[in-house]
Backbone of each chain as ProteinMPNN parsed JSONL, in Angstrom:
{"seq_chain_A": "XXXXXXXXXXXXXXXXXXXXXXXXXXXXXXXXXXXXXXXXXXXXXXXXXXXXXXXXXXXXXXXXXXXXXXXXXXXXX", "coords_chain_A": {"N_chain_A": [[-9.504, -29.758, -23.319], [-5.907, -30.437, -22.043], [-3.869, -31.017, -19.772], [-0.319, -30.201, -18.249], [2.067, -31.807, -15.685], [4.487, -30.381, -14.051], [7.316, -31.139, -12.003], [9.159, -29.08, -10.076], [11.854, -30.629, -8.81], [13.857, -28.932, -7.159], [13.542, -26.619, -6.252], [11.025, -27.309, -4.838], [8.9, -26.835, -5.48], [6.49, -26.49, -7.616], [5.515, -27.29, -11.278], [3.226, -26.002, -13.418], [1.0, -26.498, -16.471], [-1.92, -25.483, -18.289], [-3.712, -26.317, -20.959], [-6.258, -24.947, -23.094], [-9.531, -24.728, -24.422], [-10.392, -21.803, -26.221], [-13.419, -21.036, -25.801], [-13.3, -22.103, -22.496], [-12.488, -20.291, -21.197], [-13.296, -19.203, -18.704], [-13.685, -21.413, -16.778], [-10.676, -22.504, -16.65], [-9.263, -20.318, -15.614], [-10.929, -20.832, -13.111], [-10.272, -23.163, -12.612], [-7.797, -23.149, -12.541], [-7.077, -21.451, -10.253], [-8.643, -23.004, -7.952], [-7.073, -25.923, -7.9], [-4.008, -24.535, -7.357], [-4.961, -23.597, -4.492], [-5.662, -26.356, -3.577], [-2.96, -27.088, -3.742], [-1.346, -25.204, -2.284], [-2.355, -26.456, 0.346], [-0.977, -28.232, 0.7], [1.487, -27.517, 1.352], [2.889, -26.469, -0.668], [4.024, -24.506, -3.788], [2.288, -23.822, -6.35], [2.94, -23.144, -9.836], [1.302, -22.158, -12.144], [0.592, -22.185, -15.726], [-1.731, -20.924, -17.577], [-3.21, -21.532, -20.991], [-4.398, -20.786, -23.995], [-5.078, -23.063, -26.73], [-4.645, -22.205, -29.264], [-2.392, -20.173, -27.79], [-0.58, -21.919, -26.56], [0.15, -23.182, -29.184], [1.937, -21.11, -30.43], [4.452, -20.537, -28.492], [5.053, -22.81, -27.345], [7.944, -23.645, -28.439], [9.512, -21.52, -26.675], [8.745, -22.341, -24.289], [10.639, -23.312, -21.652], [11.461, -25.95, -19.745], [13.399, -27.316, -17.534], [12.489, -29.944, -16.662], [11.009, -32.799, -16.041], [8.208, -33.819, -17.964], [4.791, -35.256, -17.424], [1.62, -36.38, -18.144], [-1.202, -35.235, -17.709], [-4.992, -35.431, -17.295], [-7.567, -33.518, -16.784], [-10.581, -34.268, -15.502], [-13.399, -33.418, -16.276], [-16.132, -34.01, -15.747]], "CA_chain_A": [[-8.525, -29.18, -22.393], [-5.301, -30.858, -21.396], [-2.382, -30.09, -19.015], [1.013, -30.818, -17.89], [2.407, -31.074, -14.518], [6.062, -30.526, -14.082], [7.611, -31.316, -10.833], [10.682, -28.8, -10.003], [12.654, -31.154, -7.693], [15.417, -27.634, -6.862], [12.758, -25.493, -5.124], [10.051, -27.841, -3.923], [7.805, -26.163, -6.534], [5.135, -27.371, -8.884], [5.172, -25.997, -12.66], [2.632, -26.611, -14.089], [0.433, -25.831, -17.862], [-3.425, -25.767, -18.271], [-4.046, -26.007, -22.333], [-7.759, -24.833, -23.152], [-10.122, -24.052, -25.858], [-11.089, -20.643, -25.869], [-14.418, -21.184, -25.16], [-13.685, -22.896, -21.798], [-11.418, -19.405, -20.279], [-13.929, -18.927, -17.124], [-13.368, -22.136, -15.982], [-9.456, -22.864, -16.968], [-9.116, -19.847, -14.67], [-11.759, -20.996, -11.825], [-9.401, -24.615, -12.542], [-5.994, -22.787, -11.78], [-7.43, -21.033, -8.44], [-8.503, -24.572, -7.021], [-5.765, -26.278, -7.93], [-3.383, -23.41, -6.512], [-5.52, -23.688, -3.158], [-4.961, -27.688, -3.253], [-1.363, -27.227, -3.314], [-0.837, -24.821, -1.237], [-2.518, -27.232, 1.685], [0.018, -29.17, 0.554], [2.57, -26.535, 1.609], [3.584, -26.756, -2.282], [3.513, -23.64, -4.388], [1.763, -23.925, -8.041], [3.265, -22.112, -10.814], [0.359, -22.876, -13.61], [0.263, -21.611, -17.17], [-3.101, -20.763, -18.775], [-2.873, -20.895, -22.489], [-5.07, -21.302, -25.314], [-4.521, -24.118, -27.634], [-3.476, -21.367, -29.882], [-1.393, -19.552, -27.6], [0.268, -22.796, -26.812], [0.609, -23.39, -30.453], [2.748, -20.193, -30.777], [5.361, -20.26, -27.744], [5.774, -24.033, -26.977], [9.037, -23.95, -28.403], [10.555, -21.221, -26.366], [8.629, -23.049, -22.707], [12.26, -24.522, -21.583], [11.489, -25.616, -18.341], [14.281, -28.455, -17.638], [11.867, -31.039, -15.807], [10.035, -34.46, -16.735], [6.906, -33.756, -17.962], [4.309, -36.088, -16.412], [0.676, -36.146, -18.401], [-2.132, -34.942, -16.483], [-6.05, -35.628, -17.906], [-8.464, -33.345, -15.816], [-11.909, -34.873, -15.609], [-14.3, -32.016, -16.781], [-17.608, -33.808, -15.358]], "C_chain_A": [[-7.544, -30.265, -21.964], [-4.211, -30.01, -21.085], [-1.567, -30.898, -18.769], [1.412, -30.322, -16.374], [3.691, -31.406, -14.672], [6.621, -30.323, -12.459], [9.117, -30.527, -10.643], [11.03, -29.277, -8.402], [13.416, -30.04, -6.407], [14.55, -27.088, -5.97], [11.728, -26.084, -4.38], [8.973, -26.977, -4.674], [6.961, -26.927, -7.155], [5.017, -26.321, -10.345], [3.954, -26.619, -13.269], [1.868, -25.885, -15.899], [-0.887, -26.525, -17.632], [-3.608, -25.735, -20.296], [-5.197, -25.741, -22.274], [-8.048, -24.3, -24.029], [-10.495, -22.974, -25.49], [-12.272, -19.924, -24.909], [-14.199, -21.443, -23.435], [-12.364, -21.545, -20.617], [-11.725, -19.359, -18.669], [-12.966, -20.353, -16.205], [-12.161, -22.733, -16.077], [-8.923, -22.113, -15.986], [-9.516, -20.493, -13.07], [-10.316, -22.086, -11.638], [-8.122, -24.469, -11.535], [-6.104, -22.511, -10.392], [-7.813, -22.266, -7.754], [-7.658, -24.807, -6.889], [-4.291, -25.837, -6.872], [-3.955, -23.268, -4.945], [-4.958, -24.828, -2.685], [-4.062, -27.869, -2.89], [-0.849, -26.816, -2.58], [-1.302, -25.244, 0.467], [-1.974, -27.897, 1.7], [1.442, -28.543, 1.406], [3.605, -26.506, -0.034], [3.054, -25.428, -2.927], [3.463, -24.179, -6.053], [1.99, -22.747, -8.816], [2.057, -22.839, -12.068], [0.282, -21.748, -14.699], [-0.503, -21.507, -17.248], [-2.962, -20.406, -20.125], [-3.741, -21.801, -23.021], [-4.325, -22.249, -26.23], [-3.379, -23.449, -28.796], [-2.383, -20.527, -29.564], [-0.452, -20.583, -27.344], [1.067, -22.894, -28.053], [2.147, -22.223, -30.324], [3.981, -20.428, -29.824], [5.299, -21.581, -27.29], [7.177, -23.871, -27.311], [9.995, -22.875, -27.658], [9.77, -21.645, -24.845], [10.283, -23.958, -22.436], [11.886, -24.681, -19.834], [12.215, -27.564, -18.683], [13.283, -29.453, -16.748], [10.948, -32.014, -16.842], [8.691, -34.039, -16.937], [6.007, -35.037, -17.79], [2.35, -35.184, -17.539], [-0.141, -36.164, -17.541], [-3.77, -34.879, -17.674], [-6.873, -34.716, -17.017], [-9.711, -33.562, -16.214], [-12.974, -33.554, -15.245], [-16.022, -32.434, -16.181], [-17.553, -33.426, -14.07]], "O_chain_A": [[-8.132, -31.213, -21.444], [-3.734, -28.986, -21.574], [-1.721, -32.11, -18.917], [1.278, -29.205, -15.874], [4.097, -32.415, -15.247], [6.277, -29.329, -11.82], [10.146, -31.123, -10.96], [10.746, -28.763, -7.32], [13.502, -30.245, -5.196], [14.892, -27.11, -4.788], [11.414, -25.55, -3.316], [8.139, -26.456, -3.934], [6.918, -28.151, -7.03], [4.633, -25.159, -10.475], [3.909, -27.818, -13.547], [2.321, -24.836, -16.357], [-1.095, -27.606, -17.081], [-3.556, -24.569, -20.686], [-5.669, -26.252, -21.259], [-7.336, -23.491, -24.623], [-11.006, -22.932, -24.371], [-12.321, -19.062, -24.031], [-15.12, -20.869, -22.854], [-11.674, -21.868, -19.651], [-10.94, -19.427, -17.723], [-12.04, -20.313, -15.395], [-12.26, -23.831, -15.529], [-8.12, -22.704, -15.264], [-8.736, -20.621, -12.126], [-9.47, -21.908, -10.762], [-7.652, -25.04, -10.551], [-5.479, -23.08, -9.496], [-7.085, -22.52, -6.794], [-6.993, -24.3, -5.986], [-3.736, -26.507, -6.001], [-3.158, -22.726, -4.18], [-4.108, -24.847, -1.795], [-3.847, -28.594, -1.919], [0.038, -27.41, -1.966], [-0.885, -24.7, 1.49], [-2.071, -28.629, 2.685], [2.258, -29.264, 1.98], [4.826, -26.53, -0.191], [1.875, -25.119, -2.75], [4.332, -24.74, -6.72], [1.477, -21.642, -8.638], [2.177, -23.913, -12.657], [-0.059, -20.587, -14.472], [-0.816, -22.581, -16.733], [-2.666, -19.271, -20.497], [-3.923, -22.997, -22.795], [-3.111, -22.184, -26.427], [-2.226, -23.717, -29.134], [-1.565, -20.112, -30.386], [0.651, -20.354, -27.84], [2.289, -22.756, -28.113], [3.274, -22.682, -30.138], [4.928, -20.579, -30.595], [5.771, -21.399, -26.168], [7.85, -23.966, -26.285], [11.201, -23.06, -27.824], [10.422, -21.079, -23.967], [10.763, -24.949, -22.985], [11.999, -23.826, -18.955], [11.887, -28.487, -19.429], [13.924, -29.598, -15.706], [10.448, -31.897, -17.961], [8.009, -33.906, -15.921], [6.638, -36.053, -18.079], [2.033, -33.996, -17.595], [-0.053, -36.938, -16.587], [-3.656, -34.328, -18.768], [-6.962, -35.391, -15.991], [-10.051, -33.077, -17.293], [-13.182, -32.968, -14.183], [-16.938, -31.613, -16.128], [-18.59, -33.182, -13.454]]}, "seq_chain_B": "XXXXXXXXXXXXXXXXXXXXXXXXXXXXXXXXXXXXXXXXXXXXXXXXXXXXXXXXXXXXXXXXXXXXXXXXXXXXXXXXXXXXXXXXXXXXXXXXXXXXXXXXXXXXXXXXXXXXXXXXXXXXXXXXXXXXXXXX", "coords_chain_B": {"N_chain_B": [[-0.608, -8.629, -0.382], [-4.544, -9.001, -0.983], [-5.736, -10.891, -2.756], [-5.863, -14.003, -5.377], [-4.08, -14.125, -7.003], [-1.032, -15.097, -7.67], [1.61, -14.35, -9.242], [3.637, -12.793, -8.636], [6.654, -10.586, -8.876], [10.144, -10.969, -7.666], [11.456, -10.03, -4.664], [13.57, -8.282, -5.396], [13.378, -8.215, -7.991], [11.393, -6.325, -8.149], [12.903, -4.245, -6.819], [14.369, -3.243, -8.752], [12.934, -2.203, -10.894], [11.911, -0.795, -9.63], [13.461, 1.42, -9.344], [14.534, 1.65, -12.142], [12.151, 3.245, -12.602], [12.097, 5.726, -11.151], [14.33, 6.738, -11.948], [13.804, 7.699, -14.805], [13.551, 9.534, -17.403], [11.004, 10.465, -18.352], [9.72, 10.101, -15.869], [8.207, 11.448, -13.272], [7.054, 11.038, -10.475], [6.072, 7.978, -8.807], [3.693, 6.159, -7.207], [2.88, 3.858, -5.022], [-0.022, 2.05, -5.058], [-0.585, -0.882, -4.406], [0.683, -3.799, -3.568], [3.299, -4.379, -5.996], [1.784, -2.882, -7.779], [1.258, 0.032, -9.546], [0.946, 3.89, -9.807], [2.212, 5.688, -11.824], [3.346, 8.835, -12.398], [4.049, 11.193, -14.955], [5.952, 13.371, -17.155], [5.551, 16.358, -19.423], [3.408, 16.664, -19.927], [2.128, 14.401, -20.586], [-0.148, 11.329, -19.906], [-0.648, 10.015, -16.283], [0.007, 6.797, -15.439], [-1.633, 3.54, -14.692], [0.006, 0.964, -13.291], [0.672, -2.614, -13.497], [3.214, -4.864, -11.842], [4.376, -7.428, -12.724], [5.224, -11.297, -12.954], [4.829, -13.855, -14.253], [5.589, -16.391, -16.383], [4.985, -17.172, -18.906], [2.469, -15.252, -20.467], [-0.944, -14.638, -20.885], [-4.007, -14.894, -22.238], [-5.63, -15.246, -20.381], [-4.577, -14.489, -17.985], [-4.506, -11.78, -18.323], [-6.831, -10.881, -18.186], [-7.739, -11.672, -15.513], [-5.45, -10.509, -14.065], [-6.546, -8.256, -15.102], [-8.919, -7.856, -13.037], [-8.072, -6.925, -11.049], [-7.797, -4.668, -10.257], [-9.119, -0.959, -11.014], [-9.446, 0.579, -13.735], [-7.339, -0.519, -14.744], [-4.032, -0.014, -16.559], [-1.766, -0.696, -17.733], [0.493, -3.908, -17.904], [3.228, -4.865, -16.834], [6.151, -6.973, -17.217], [8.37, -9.009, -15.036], [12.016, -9.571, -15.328], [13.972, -11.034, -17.986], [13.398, -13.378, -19.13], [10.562, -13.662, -19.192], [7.544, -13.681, -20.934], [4.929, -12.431, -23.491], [1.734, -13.354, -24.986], [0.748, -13.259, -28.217], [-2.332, -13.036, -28.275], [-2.884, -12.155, -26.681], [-1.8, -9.901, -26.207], [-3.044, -8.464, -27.586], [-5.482, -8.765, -26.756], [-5.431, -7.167, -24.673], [-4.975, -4.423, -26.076], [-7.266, -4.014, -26.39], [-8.89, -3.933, -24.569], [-7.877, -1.352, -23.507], [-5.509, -2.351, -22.467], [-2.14, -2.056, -22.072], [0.733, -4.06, -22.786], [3.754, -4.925, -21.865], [7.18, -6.203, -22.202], [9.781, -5.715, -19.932], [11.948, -4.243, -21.28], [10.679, -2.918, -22.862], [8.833, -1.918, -21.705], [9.923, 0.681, -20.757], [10.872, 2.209, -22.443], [8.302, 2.88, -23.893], [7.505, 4.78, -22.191], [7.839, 7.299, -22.829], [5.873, 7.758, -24.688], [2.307, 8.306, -25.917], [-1.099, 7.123, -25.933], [-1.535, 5.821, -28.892], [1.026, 5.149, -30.225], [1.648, 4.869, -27.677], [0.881, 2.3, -26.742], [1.436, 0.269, -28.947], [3.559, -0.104, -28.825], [7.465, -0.478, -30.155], [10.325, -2.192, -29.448], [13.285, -0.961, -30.64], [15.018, -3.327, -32.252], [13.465, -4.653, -33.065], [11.777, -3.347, -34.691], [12.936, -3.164, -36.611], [13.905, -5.678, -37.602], [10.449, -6.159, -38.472], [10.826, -4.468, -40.088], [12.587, -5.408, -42.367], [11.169, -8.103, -42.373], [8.784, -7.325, -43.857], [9.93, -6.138, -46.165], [10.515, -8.517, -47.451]], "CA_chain_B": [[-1.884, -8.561, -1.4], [-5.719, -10.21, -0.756], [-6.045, -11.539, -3.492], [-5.25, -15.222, -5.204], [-3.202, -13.696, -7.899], [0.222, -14.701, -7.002], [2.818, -14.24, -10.094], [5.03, -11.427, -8.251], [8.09, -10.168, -9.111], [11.351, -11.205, -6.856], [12.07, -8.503, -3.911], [15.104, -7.794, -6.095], [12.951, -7.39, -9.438], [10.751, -5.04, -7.313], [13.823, -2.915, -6.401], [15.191, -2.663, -9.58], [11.821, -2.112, -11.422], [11.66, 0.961, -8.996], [15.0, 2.093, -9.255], [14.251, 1.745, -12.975], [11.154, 4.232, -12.775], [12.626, 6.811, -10.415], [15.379, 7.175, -13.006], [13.549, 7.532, -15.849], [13.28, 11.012, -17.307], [9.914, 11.066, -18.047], [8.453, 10.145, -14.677], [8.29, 12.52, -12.235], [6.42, 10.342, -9.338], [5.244, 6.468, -8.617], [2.711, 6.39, -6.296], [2.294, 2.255, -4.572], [-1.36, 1.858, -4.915], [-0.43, -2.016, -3.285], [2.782, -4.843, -3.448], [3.037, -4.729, -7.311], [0.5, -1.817, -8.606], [1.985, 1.539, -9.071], [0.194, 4.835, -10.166], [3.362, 6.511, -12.53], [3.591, 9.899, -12.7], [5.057, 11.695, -16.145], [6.312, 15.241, -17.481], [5.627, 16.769, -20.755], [2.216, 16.369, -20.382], [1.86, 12.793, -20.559], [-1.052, 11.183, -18.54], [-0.642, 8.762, -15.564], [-0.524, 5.492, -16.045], [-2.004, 2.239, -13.401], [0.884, -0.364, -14.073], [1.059, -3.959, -12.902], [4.167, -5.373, -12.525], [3.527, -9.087, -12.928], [6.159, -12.142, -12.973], [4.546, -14.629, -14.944], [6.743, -16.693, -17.436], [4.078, -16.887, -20.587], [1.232, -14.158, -19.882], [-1.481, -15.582, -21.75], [-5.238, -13.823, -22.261], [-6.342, -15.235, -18.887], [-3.509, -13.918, -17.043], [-4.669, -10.401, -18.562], [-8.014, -11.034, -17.496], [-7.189, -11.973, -13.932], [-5.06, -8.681, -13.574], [-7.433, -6.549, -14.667], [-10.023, -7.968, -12.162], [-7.625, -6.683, -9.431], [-8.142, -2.813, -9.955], [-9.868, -0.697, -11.844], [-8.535, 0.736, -14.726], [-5.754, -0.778, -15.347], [-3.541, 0.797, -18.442], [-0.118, -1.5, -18.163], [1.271, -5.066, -17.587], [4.91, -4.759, -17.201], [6.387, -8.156, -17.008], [9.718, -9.143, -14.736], [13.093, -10.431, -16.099], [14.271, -11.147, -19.371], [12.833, -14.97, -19.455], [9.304, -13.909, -19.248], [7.062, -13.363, -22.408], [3.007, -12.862, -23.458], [1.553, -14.268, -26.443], [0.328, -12.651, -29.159], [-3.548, -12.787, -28.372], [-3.167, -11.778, -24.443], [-1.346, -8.62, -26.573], [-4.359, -8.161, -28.635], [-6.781, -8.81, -26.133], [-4.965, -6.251, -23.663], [-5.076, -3.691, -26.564], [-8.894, -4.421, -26.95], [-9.544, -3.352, -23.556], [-7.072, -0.509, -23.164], [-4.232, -2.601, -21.531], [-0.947, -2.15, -22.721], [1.252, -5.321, -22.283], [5.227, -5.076, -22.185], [8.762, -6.644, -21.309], [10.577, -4.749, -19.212], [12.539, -3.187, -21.58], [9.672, -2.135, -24.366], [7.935, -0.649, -20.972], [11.084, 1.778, -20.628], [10.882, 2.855, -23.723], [6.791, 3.472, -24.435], [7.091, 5.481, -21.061], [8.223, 8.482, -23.726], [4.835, 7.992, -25.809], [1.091, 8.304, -25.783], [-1.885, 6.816, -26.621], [-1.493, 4.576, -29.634], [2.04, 5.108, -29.846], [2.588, 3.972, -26.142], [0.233, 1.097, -26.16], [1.937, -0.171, -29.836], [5.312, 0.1, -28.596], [8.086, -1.906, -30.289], [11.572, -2.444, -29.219], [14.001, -0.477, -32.219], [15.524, -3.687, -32.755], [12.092, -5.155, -33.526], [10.839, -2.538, -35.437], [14.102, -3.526, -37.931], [13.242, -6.737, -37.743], [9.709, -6.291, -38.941], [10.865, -4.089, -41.521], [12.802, -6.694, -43.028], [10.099, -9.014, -42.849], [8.002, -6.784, -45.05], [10.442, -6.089, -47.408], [10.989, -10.006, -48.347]], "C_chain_B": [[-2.69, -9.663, -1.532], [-5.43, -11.318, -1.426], [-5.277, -12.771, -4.062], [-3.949, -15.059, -6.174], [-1.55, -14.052, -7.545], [1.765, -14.73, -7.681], [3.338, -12.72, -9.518], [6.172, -11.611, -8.46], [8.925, -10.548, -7.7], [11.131, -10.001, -5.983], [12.811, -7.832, -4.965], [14.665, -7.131, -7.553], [12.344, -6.12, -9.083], [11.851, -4.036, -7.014], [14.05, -2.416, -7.632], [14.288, -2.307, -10.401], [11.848, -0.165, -10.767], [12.643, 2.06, -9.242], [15.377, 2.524, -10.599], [13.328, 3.088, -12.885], [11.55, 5.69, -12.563], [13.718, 7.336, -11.52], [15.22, 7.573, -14.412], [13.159, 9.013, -16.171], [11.957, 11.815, -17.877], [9.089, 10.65, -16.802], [8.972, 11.199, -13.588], [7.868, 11.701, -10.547], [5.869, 9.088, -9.373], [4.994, 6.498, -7.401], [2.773, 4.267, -5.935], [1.106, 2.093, -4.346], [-1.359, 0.539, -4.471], [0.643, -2.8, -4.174], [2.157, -4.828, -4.937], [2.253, -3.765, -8.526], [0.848, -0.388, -8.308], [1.083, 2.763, -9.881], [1.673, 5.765, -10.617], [3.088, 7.885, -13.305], [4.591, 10.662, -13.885], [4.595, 13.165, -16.659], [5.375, 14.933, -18.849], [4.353, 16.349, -21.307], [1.352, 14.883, -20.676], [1.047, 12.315, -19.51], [-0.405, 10.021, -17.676], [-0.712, 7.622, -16.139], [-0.878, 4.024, -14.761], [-0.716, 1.19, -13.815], [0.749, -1.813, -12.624], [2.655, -4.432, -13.029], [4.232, -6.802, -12.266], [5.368, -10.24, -13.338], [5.576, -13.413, -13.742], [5.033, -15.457, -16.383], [5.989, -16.332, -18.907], [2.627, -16.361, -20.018], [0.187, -14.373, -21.224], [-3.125, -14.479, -21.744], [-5.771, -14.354, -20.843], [-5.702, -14.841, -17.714], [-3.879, -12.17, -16.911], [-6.178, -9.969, -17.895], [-7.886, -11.201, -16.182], [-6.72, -10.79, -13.397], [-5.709, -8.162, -13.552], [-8.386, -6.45, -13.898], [-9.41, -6.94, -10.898], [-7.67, -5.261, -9.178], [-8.614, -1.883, -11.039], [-9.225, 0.271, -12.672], [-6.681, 1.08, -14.898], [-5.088, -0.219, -16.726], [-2.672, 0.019, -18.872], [-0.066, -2.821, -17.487], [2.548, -5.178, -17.564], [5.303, -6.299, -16.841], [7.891, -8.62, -16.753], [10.508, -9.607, -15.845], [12.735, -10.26, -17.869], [13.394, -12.776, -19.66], [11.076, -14.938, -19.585], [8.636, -13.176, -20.725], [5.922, -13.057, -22.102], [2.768, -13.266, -25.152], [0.971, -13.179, -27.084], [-1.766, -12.091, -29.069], [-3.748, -12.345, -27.186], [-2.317, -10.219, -25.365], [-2.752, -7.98, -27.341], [-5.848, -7.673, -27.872], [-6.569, -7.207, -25.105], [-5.403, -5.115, -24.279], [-6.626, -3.383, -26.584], [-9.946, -3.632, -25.611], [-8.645, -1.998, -22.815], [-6.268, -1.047, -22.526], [-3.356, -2.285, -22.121], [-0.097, -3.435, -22.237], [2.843, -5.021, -22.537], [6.001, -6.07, -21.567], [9.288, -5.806, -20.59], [11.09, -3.623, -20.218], [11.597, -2.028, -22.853], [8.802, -1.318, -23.118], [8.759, 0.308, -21.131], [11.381, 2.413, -21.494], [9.524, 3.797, -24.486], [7.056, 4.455, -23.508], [6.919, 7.09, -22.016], [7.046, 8.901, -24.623], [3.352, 8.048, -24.952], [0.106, 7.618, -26.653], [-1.462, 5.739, -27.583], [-0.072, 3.929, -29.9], [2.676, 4.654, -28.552], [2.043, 2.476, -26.52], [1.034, 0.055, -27.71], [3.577, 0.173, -29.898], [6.245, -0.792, -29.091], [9.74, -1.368, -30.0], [12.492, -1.644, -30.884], [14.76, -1.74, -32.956], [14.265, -4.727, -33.322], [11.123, -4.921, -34.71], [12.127, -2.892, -36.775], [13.559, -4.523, -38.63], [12.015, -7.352, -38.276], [9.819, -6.02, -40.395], [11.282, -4.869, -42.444], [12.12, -7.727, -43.684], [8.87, -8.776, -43.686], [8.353, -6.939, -45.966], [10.85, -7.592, -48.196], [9.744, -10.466, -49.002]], "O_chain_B": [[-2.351, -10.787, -1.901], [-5.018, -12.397, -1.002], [-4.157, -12.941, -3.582], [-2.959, -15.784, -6.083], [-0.878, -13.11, -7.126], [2.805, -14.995, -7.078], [3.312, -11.688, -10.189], [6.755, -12.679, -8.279], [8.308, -10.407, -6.644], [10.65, -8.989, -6.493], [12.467, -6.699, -5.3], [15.131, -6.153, -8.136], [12.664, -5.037, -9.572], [11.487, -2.86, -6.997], [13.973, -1.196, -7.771], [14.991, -1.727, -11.229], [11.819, 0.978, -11.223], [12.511, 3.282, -9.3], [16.21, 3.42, -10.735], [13.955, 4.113, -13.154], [11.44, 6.611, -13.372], [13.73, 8.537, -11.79], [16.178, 7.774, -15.158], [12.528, 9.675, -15.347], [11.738, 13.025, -17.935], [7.876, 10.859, -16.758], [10.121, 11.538, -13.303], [8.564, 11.968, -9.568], [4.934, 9.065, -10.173], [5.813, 6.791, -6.53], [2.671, 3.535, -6.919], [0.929, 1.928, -3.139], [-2.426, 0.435, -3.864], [1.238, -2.44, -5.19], [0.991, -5.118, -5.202], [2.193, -3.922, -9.746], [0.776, 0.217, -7.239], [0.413, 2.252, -10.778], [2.178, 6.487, -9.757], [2.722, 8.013, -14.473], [5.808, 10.694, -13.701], [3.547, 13.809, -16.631], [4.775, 13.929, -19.232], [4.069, 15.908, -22.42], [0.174, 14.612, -20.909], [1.268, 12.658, -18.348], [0.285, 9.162, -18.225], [-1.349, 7.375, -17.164], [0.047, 3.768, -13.991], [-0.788, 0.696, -14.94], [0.751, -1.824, -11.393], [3.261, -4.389, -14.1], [4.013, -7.062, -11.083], [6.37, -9.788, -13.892], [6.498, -14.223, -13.649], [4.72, -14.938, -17.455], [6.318, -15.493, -19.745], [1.869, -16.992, -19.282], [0.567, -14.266, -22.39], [-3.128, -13.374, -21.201], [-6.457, -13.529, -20.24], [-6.218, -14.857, -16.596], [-3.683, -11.449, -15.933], [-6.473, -8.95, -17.271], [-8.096, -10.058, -15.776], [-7.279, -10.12, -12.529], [-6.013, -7.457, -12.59], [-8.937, -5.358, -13.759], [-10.083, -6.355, -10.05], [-7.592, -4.747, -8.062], [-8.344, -2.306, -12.163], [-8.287, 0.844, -12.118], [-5.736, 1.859, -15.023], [-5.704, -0.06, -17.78], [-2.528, -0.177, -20.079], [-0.634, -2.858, -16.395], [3.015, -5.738, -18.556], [4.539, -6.804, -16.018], [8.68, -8.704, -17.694], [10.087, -9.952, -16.949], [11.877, -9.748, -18.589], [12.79, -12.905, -20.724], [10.403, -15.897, -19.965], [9.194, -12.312, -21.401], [5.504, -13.17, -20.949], [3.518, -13.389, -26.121], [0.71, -12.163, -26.438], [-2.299, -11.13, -29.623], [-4.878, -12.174, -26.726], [-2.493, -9.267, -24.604], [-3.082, -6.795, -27.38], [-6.747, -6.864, -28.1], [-7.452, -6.369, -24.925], [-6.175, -4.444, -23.594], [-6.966, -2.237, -26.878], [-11.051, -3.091, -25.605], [-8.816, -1.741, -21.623], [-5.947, -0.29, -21.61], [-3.776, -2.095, -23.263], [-0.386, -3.801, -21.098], [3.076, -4.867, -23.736], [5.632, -6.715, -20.586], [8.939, -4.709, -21.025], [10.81, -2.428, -20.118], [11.81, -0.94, -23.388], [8.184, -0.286, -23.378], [8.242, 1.122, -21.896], [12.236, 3.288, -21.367], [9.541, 4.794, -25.208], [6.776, 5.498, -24.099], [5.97, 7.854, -21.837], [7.011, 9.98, -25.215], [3.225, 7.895, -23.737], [0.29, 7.483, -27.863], [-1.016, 4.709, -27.078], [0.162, 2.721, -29.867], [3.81, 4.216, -28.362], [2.849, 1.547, -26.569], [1.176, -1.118, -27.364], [4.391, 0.552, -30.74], [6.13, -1.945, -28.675], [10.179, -0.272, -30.347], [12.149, -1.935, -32.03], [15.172, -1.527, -34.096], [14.574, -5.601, -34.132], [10.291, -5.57, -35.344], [11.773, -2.719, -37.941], [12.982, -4.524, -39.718], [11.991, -8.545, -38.576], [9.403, -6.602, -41.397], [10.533, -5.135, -43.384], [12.209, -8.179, -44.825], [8.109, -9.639, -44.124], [7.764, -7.595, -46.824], [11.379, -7.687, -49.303], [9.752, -11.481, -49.698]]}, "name": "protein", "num_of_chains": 2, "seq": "XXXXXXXXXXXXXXXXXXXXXXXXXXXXXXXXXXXXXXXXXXXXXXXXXXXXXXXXXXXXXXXXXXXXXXXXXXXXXXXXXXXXXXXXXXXXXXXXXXXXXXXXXXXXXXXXXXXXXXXXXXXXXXXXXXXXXXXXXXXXXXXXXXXXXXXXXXXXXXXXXXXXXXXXXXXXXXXXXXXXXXXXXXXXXXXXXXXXXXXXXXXXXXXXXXXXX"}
């Protein structure tokens, strides 16, 4: 599993993408709902993707989101 | 709405989504079962249908999963704007469990069909487009 966080400067937003193997849907979901909690004690709203490696595969090239992408590792133990 | 779900449509997509329905000449009635979840009423014999209408840029199989936790039989995903998409296996998967998955404008168009014909709905300039891609 890796993701991307994308910082939209314009709205005070958070974009973000979760990549994941199939196998691992329960908790890519459970992932996003934390996450999405975290931020919003932040007063920050989380836009997060969930996509399979293969749905990635397919529609990366029309994701246009104009911001710096910024690698993100999440630690799975 | 409780729940953590929170890809909604704009106020503004919400109006025009409605304003869309009401106008449409096979519905007769949309019912607000809650912010986002409508119960659409249609003529000519055509059954109800549960629809979501969902804002999510790339609607992915866990996005479809997630919705359908939120009410019980769900039939539709309609999906705001022109910029938003779903992938190919969140279409598959939807089909798998009776969802139907659209764009805006391929919902406005199945509304006219049933059954396998609604839920395999394609855009006419799509359905060209495939043909094409057969014939090469």
């Amino acid at each position: 599993m890796f993701g991307s966080i994308l910082k939209n400067e314009e709205v005070n937003d958070v974009d973000a993408m979760i990549v994941y193997n199939e196998c691992d849907i329960k908790l890519a979901i459970k992932i996003r709902t934390e996450l999405k909690s975290e931020f919003s004690n932040d007063g920050l709203k989380l836009d997060m993707l969930l996509l399979t490696t293969k749905e990635y595969d397919e529609c990366k090239e029309t994701i246009n989101w104009k911001m710096e992408e910024l690698s993100l590792t999440i630690d799975m133990t | 709405m409780s729940n953590k779900y929170d890809k909604w449509p704009f106020p503004s997509s919400v109006h025009t989504f409605e304003q869309y329905l009401q106008g449409h000449s096979r519905v007769v009635n949309i019912e607000k079962l809650d912010d986002n979840i409508y119960r659409v009423t249609r003529n000519g014999g055509l059954p109800d249908l549960v629809v979501i209408h969902s804002n999510i840029y790339v609607l992915g199989v866990a996005d479809v999963m997630e919705l359908n936790s939120l009410i019980d039989n769900l039939q539709v995903i309609v999906l705001a704007g022109n910029w938003n998409s779903y992938t190919s296996d969140a279409k598959s998967f939807g089909k798998e469990n009776g969802i139907a998955i659209f764009i805006f404008r391929e919902f406005f168009g199945a509304l006219n069909f049933n059954n396998d014909e609604f839920i395999n709905y394609i855009l006419p300039e799509n359905r060209e487009n495939n043909k094409k891609k057969e014939t090469k």
